[in-house]
C-alpha positions as CSV (number, residue, x, y, z in Angstrom):
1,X,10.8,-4.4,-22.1
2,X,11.2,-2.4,-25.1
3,X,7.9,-3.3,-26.5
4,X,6.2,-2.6,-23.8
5,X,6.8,0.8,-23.8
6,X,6.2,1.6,-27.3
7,X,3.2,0.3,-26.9
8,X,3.0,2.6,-23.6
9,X,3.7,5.7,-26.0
10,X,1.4,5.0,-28.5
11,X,-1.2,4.9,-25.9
12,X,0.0,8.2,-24.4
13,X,-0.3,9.9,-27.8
14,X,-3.4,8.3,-28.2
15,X,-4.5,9.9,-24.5
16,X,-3.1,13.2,-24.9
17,X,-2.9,13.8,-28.6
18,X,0.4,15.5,-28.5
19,X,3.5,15.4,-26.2
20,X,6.9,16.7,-26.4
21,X,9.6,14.5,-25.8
22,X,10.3,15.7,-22.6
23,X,7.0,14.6,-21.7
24,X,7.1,11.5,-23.3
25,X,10.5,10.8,-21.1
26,X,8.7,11.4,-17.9
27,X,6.3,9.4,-18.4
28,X,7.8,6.3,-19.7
29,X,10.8,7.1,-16.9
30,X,13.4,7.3,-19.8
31,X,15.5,9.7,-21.7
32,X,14.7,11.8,-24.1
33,X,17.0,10.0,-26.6
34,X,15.1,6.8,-25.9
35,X,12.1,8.8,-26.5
36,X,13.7,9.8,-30.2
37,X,14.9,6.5,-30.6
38,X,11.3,5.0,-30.1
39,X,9.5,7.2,-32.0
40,X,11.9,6.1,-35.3
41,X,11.2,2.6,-34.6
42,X,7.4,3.4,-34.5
43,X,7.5,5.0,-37.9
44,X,9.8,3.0,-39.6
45,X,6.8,-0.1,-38.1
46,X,4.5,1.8,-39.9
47,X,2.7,3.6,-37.2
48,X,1.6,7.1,-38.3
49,X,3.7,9.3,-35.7
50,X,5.0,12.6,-36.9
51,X,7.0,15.6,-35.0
52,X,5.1,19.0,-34.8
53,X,7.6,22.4,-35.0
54,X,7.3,25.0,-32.8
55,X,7.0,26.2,-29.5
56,X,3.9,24.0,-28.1
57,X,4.9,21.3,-31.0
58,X,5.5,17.6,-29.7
59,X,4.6,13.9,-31.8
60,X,1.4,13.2,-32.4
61,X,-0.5,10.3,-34.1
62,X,-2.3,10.8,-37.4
63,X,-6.6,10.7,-36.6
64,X,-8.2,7.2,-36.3
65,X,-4.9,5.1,-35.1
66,X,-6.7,2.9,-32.6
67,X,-8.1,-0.1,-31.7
68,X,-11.8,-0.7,-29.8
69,X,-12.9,-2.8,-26.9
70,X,-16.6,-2.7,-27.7
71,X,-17.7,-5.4,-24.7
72,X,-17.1,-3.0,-21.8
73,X,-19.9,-0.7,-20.7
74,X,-19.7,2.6,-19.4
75,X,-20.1,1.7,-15.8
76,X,-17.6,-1.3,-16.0
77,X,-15.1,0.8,-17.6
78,X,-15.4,3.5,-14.4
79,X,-14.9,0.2,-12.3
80,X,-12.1,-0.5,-14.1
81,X,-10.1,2.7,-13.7
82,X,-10.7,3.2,-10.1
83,X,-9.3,0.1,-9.0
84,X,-6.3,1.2,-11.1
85,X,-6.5,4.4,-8.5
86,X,-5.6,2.4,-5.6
87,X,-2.1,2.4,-4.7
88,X,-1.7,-1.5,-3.3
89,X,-0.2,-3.0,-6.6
90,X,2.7,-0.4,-5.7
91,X,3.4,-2.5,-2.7
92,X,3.3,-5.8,-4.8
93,X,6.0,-3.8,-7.4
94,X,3.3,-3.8,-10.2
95,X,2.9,0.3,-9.9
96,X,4.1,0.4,-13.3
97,X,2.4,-2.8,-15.1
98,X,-0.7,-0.8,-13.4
99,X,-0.1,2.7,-15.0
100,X,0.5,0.4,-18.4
101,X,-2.9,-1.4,-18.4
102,X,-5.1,1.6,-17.2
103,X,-3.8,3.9,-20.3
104,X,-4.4,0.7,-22.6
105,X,-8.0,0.3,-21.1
106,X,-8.8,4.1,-21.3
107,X,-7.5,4.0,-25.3
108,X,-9.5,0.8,-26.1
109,X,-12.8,2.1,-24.8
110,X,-15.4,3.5,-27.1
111,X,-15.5,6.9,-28.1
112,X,-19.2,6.9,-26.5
113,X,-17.7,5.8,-22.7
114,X,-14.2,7.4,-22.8
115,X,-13.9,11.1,-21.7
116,X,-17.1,10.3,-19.4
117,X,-15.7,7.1,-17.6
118,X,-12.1,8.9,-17.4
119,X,-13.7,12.0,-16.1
120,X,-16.0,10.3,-13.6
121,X,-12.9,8.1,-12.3
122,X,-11.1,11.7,-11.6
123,X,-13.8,12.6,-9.5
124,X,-12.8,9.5,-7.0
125,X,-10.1,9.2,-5.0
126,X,-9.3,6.0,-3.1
127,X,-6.8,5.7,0.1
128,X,-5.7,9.5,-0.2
129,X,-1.8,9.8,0.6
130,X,-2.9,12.7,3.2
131,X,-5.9,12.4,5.3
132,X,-7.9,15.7,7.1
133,X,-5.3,15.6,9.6
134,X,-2.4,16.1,7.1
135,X,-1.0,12.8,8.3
136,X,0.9,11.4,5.0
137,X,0.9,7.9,4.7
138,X,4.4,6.0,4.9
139,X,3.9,3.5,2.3
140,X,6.4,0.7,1.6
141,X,8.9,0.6,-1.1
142,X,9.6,-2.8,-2.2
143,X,12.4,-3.0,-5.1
144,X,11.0,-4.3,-8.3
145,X,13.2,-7.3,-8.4
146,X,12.9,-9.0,-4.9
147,X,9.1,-7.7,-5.5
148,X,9.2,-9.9,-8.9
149,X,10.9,-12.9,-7.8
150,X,8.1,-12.7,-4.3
151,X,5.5,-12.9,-7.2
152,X,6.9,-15.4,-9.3
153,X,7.1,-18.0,-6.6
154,X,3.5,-17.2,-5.4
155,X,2.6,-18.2,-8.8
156,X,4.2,-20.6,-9.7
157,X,4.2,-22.6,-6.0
158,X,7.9,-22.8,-5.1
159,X,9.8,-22.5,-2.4
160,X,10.8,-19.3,-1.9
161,X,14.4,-17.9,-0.5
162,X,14.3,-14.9,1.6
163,X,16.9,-12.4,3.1
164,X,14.8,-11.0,5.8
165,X,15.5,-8.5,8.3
166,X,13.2,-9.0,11.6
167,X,13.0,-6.0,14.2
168,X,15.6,-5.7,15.9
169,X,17.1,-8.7,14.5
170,X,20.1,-9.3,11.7
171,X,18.9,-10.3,8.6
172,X,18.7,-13.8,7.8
173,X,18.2,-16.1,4.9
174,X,14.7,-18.2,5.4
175,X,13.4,-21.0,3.2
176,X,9.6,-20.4,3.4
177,X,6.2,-21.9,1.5
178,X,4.4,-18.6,-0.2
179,X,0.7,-18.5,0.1
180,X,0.1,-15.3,-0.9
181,X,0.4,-11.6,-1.0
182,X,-1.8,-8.8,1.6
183,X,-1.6,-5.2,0.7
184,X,-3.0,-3.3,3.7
185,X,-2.7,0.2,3.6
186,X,0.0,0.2,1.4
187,X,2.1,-2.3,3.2
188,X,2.7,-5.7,1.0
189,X,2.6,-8.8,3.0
190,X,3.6,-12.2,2.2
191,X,2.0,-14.9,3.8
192,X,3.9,-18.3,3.9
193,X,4.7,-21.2,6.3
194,X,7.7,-22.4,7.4
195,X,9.0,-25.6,8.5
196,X,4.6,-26.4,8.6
197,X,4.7,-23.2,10.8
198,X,2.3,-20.1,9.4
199,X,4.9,-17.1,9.3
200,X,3.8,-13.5,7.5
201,X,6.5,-11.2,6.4
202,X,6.4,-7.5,5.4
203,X,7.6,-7.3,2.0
204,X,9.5,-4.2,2.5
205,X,11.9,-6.1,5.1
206,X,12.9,-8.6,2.5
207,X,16.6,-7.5,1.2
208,X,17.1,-10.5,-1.4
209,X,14.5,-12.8,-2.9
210,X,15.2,-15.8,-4.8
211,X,12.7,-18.6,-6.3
212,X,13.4,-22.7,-5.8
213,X,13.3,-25.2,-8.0
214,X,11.4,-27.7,-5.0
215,X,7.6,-26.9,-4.9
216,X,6.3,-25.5,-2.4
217,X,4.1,-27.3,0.0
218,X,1.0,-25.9,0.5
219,X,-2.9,-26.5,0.0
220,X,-4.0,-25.8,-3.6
221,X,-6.8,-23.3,-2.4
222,X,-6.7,-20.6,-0.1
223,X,-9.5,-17.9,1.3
224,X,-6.4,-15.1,2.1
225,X,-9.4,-13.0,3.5
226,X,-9.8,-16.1,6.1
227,X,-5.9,-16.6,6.4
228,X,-4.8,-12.6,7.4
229,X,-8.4,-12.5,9.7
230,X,-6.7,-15.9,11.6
231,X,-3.0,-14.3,12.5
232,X,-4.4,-11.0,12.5
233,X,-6.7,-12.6,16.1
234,X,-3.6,-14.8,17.0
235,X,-0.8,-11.3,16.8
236,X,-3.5,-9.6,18.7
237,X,-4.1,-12.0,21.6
238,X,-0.7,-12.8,21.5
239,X,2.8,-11.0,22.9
240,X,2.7,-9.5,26.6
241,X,-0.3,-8.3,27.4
242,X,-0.9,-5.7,30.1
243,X,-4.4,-5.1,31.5
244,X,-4.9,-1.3,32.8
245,X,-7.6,0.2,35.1
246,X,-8.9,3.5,33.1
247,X,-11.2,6.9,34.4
248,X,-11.6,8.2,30.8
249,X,-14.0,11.3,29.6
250,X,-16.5,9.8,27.9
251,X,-16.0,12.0,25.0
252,X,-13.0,9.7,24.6
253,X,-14.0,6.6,25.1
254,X,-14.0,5.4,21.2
255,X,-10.4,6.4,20.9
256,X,-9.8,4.6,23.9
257,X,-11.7,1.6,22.6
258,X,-10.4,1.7,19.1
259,X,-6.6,1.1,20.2
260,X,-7.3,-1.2,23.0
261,X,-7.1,-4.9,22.4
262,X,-10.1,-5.9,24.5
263,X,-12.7,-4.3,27.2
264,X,-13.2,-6.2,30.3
265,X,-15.5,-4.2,32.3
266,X,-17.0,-1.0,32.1
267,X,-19.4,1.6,34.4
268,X,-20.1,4.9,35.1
269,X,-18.9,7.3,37.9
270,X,-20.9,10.0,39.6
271,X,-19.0,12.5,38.1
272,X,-19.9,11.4,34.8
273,X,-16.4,9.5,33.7
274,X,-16.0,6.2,32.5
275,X,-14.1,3.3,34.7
276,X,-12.7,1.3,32.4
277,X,-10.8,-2.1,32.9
278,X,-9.1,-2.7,29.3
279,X,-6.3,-5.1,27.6
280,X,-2.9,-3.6,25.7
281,X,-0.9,-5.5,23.2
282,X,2.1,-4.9,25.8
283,X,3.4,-2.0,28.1
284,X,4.8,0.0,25.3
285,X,1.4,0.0,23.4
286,X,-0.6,1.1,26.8
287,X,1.4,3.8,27.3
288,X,1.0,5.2,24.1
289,X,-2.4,4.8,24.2
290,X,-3.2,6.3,27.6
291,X,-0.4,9.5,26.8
292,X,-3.0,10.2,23.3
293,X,-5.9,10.7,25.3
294,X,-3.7,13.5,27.3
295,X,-6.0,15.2,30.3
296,X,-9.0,12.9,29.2
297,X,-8.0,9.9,30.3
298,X,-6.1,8.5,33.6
299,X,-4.3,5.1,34.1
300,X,-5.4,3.8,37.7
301,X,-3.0,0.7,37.7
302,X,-0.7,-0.6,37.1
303,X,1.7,1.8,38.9
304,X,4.5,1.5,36.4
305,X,2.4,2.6,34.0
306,X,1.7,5.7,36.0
307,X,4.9,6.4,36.8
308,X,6.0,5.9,32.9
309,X,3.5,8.5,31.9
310,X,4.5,10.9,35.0
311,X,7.9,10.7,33.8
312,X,7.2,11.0,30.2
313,X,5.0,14.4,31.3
314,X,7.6,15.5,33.4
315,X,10.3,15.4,30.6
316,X,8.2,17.5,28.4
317,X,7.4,20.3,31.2
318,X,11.0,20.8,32.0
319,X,11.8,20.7,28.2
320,X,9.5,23.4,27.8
321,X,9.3,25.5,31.0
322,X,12.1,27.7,30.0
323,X,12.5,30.2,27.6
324,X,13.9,28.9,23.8
């Protein structure tokens, strides 16, 4: 909305004291005519913009054009602005709305909190895009409007129409009950039931949204914390499971551990190694487990999975044995 961003670019001049209009497009993710545009309706409303010539000129605001949010404290205010460092509202489609209310929250602080609660918030950083090992996160990109319309009937309590592509499925149009809306690690999740049955969905699957008039049936509280921890167990312990006889290096055994869904029985051999009796989602996720652990780690039984991994190994020696 149009009002929106004006106030958006007074709040930017008010940050940075000057910007170009180039800069002023960036940040508001619009032209620079829209830019010029805005700034006339600004002045002719009786904010005191006004253009500086030259080469590092820009618009500025005249000294003392601001308003105050005296209640916050300095602590509060750092609180404030890192949570508005996390990325989840990006997988809820409120990146934006975010990047509005942090720059309207850093302008209504006191001059006395300010550049020390900003800075201090710089010196945070929260669910890094690229961790030690250079791994970059694959966030989801959800579309603002299917990412709106999720929200609205999470609300509001209605019935909710989804266009919703399942792995290895086509997409399909589902009627569901919204509960709610899990961000974990940068993946949105909507939580609903359907047909009295508890369904979750991945919001970056959902193609087309569109909110009922028929309310939705569901309780009127919820403890979502409670809700993801209950079909988090039940997708766990669900599905094929495999069970797998281990010899690990104990140097390994965490990372063994920390993919596995369950350890039935454990003891030590002479040699030092680790016999480990241990539960898989299905095949797929035992043998990718077993092939990370590389010479540290040996799958016993079942044969299959031996043979999968001795035919996965061999694959990549004859790939490789030859010259490029």
């Amino acid at each position: 909305m149009r009002a929106d961003r004006l106030v958006s670019l007074v709040l930017l001049l008010r940050r940075h004291g000057r910007l170009s209009a180039a800069a002023l497009a960036r940040e508001l993710e619009v032209s620079t005519r829209t830019v010029l545009r805005d700034i006339e309706a600004l002045s002719a409303a009786g904010v005191p913009v006004y253009a500086e010539r030259g080469r590092h000129g820009g618009f500025a605001l005249l000294p003392g054009f601001r308003t105050e949010l005296t209640g916050l404290n300095h602590d509060e205010a750092l609180a404030l602005l890192v949570a508005g460092s996390r990325r989840g509202a990006q997988a809820f489609g409120l990146g934006s709305a975010l990047a509005s209310a942090m720059l309207k929250v850093v302008d209504a602080l006191p001059d006395s909190y300010r550049d020390t609660a900003a800075g201090a918030a710089e010196r945070l950083l929260i669910d890094p895009e690229t961790d030690l090992l250079a791994r970059r996160s694959d966030a989801d990109e959800v579309p603002d409007a299917i990412a709106a319309e999720v929200l609205r009937a999470v609300f509001a309590g209605h019935k909710l129409q989804i266009h919703y592509a399942a792995v290895d499925q086509p997409p399909k149009w589902r009627t569901v009950d919204p509960i709610g809306l899990v961000t974990i690690r940068d993946r949105g999740y909507l939580l609903a039931t359907r047909s009295g049955a508890d369904r979750t969905y991945r919001l970056s699957r959902v193609l087309a949204a569109k909110v009922l008039a028929e309310p939705a049936q569901r309780p009127d509280r919820v403890d979502l914390d409670r809700a993801w921890q209950e079909r988090s167990t039940r997708f766990r312990t669900g599905g094929d499971q495999v069970t797998v006889l281990v010899r690990v290096n104990p140097a390994r055994r965490e990372d063994l551990v920390g993919t596995a869904l369950a350890v039935l029985a454990e003891e030590a051999e002479p040699d030092g190694r680790l016999l480990m009796e241990v539960t898989f989602q299905d095949p797929r996720h035992a043998e990718w487990a077993l092939w990370q652990l590389a010479t540290n780690g040996e799958a016993l039984a079942p044969q299959w999975l031996r043979d999968s991994l001795r035919d996965r190994a061999t694959a990549i020696a004859t790939r490789y044995g030859g010259s490029s």
